[in-house]
N, C-alpha and C positions, 0 to 999 in steps of 0.2 A: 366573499367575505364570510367567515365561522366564527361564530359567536357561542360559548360554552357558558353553561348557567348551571348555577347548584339547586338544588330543591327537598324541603324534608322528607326523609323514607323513615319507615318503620314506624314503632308510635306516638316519635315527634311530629311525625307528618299523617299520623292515616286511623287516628284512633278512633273509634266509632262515635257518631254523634252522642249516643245515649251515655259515655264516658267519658263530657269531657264538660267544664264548668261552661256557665250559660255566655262569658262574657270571649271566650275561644272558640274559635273556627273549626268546621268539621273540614276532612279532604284538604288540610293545610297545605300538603304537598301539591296536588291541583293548584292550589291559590298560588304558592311559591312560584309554578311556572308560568301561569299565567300574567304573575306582575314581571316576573322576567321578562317574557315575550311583550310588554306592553313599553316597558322602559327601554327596550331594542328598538320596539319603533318608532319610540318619540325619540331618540337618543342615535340611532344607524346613520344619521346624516352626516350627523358631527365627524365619524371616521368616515365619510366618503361610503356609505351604504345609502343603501334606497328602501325606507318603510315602506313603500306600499308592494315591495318585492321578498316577504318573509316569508321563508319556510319552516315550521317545526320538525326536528326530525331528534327521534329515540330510538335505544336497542334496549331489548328485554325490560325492565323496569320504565326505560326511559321511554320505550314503546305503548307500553301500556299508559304513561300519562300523555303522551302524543293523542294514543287514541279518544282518551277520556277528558283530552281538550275540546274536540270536536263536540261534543255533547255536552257540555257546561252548561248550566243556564237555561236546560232546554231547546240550545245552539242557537246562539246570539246570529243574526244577521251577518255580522259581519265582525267575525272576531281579528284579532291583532295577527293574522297571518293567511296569506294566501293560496299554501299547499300545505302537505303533508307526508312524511313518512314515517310510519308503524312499523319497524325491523322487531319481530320476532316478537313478539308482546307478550304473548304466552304463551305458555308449552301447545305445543301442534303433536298430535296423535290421533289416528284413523280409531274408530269407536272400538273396534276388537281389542286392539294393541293399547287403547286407554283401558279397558275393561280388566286384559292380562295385567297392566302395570300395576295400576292400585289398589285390585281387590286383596290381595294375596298381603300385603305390605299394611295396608291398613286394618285388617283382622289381625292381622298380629300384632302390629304395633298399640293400637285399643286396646286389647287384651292383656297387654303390660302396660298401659299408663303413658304409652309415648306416639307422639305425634309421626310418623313415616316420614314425611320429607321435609325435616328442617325446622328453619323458624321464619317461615313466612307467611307470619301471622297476618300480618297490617296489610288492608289495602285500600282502596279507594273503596267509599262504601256510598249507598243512598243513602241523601239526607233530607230530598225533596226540595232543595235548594239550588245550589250549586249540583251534583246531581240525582236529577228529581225520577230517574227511575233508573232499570235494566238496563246496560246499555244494549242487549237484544231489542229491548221493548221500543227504546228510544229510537234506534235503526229502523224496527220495521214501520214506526210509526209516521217517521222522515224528517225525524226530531235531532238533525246533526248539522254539525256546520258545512254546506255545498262548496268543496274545494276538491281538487285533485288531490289523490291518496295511490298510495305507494305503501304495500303490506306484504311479509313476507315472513317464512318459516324453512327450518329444514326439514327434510323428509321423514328424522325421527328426531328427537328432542330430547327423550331420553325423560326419564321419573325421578331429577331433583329437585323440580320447585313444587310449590302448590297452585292451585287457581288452574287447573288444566283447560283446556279448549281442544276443539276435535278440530279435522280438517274440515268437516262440515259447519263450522262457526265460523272459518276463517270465506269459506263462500256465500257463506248466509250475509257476511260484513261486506265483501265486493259487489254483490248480487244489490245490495240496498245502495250504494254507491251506484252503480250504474242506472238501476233504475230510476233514481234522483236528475240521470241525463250528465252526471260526472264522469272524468275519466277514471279509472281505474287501474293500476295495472297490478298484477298477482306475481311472487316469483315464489317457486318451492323450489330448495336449495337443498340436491346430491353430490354437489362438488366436495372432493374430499373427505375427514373426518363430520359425521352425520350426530351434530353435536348440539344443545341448545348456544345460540349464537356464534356460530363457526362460519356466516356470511362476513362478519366483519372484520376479520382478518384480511379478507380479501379488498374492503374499504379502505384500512388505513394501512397499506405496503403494495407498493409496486412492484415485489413478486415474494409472495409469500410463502409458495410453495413453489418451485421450479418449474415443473411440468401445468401449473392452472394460470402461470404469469400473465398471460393471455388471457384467459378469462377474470383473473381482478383487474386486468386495466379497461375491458368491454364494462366489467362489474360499474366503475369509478366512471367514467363516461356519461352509462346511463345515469348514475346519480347527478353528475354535474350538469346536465340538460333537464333533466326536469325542476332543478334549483333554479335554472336561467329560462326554464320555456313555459315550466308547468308539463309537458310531455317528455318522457326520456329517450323518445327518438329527435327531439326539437336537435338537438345542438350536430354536429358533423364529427366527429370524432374528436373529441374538445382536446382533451390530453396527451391521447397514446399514440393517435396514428395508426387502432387497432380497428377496423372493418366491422362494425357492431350487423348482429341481425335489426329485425323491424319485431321492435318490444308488441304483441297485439294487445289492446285492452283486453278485458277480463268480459 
């Protein structure tokens, strides 16, 4: 069962606490998901779902509030979901190849008055509440919600968003999961066009590209065993009938 939820972006949802009147919410967008995800599981039965079988799952924007569910609160005990996936949450770039991308873009762009990559201004910020530090800090601290997590990037992502992260953040993120005694699992994605978000093509078409058909229905598999097991080796080849490898944790 998929269940789709809306949630505020940009500065209806993410404007920084020191900007917004005392009686409004900081990290609204955070809030928006999380009453989502809360009214899913009081409410999942009624269509024939099972609350205490909830996964949150995002890509790029929607990744990143996935991620910054986990850490709400200082990570409640026991929040309204029992796994996790973070598809692509932010830009993935190895330190050199982040260093080439922005320096050169951002001197220039400074230098004339304009911002290099867009308008993504807003994001989920501290407010020492809802969230009360880093989410680095919060990680290495073991200050996140203990669930299986499912995190992933392509190989290059490419310099159009803001908020960048190296491939060394995205280890630092698995590395504090497993150490917590969680499963983990990691995938960097060179299938095809090497794009921010170009895993999910492969998610929603059973052949997206001719020659990977095979590898989006392995792709779709693993996603639907870890929705139904918590591990995305749990289930037998749920949909395609395609031979999956053995996913290793991280």
């Amino acid at each position: 069962m998929f269940v789709t939820i809306q949630y505020r972006l940009g500065g209806h949802g993410f404007l920084s606490p020191d900007a917004i009147e005392e009686k409004s919410a900081p990290d609204a967008g955070l809030l928006d998901v999380r009453a989502a995800t809360e009214w899913v599981q009081r409410n999942i039965r009624t269509f024939g779902g099972d609350p205490s079988k909830i996964t949150i799952w995002g890509g790029s924007a929607g990744g990143g509030a996935a991620a910054n569910q986990l850490i709400m609160y200082g990570a409640q005990p026991s929040p309204p979901f029992r796994a996790a996936i973070a598809e692509y949450p932010w830009i993935s770039l190895s330190g050199e190849a982040l260093t080439n991308a922005i320096d050169a873009p951002y001197e220039i762009g400074y230098a004339q008055g304009l911002y290099a990559y867009g308008d993504f201004d807003y994001g989920p910020a501290v407010d020492g509440r809802i969230i009360q530090d880093l989410p680095s800090r919060e990680l290495e601290a073991g200050n996140f919600a203990k669930v299986p997590l499912i995190t992933d990037h392509t190989t290059f992502e490419g310099a159009g968003f803001s908020n960048y992260f190296s491939t060394d953040q995205f280890e630092a993120l698995a590395t504090a999961f497993s150490e917590a005694g969680l499963p983990v699992y990691e995938m960097i994605f060179i299938a095809g066009t090497q794009i921010h978000g170009a895993s999910a093509t492969f998610l929603n078409s059973p052949a997206p590209l001719t020659q990977d058909s095979g590898l989006a229905a392995e792709m779709q598999d693993y996603w639907i065993s870890f929705v139904k097991t918590m591990d995305p080796n749990g289930g037998k080849n749920d949909s395609s009938g395609v031979q999956r490898q053995m996913w290793p944790r991280h």
